[in-house]
N, C-alpha and C positions, 0 to 999 in steps of 0.2 A: 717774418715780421710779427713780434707779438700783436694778439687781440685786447681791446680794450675790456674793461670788467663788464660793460655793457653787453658786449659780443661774445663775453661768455656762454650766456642760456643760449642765444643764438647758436653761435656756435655748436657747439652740445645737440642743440635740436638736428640739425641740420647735418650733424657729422651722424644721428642715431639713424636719419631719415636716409641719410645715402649709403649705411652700411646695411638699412634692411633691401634697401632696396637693389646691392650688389646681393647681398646673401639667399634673397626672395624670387631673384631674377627666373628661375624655371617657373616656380608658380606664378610669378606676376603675369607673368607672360600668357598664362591660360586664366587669369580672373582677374586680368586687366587693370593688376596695382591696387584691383579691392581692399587687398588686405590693411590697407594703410588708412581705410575708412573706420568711423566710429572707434578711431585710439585716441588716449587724449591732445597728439601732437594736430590730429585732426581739427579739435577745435579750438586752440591755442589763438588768440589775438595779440597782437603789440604789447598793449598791456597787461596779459596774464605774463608771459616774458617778463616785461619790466618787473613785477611782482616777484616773480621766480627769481629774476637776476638779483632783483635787492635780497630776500633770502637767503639765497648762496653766496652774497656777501657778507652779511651779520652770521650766517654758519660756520663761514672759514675762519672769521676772526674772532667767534665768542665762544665755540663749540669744544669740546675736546674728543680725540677720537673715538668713535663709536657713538655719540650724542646726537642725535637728531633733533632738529627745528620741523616745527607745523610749518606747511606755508597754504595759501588760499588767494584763489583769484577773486577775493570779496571786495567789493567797489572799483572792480576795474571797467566793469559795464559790460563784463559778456553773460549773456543768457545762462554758460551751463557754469555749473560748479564747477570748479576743477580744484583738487587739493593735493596736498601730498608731504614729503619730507624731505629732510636734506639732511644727512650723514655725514661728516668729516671722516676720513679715515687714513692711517696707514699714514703719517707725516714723515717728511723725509728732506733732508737738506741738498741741495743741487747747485755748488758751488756756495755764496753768498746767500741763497734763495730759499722759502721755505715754501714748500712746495705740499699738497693733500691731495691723496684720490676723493672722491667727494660722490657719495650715491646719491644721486635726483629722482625722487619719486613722484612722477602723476599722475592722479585717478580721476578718469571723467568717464560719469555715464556706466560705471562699473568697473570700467578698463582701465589695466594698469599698466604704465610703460616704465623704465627704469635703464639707467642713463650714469654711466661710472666712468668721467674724466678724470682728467689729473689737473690742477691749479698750483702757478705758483704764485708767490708774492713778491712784486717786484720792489726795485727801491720807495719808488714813489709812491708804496703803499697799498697798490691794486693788484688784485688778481687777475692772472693772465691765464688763458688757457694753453697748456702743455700740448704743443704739435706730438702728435704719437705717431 
């Protein structure tokens, strides 16, 4: 079942955080999932997402590929900065659908994560995240 555009970032976050965490699984195991501290998924709130999500919205639909958008968790209410970009890339048609790989980049605190789904656009106009 497609994800709503909302559940995109989500998404995304949540798909980076369980492939480190299959990928990590020897070290995690001897420092105890440390590693996942002080990234910027680490201090990520509702509203840095929201922020994020609306971003990779206005990216997919205004950007052409390789163009990046700023984006910034400024006045969503969390303490740390977090900022970053959002890429279009690689567009490609998938039946009816247009669909982009899309690189997400977050920097908190010095740390950078980076995060390269696939979206497509559906009829009703939204972007869905591509099941890989």
């Amino acid at each position: 079942m497609p994800m709503t555009s909302r559940a995109f970032v989500r998404a995304c976050v949540q798909s980076i955080a369980a492939a480190a965490l299959v990928a990590g699984a020897a070290a995690a195991s001897a420092a105890n999932l440390g590693f996942l501290n002080d990234t910027p998924i680490s201090y990520m709130k509702q509203r840095d997402i929201q922020a994020l999500n609306s971003a990779a919205n206005t990216a997919l639909d205004t950007k052409k590929d390789g163009e990046s958008l700023d984006w910034n968790n400024q006045g969503a209410g969390n303490p740390v900065p977090i900022r970053g970009t959002i890429t279009p890339q690689d567009t490609f048609k998938q039946g009816e659908r247009t669909c982009r790989r899309v690189t997400l980049v977050a920097i908190a605190k010095g740390q950078t994560q980076t995060w390269t789904p696939t979206a497509c656009k559906e009829s009703s106009g939204k972007w869905k995240l591509l099941k890989q």
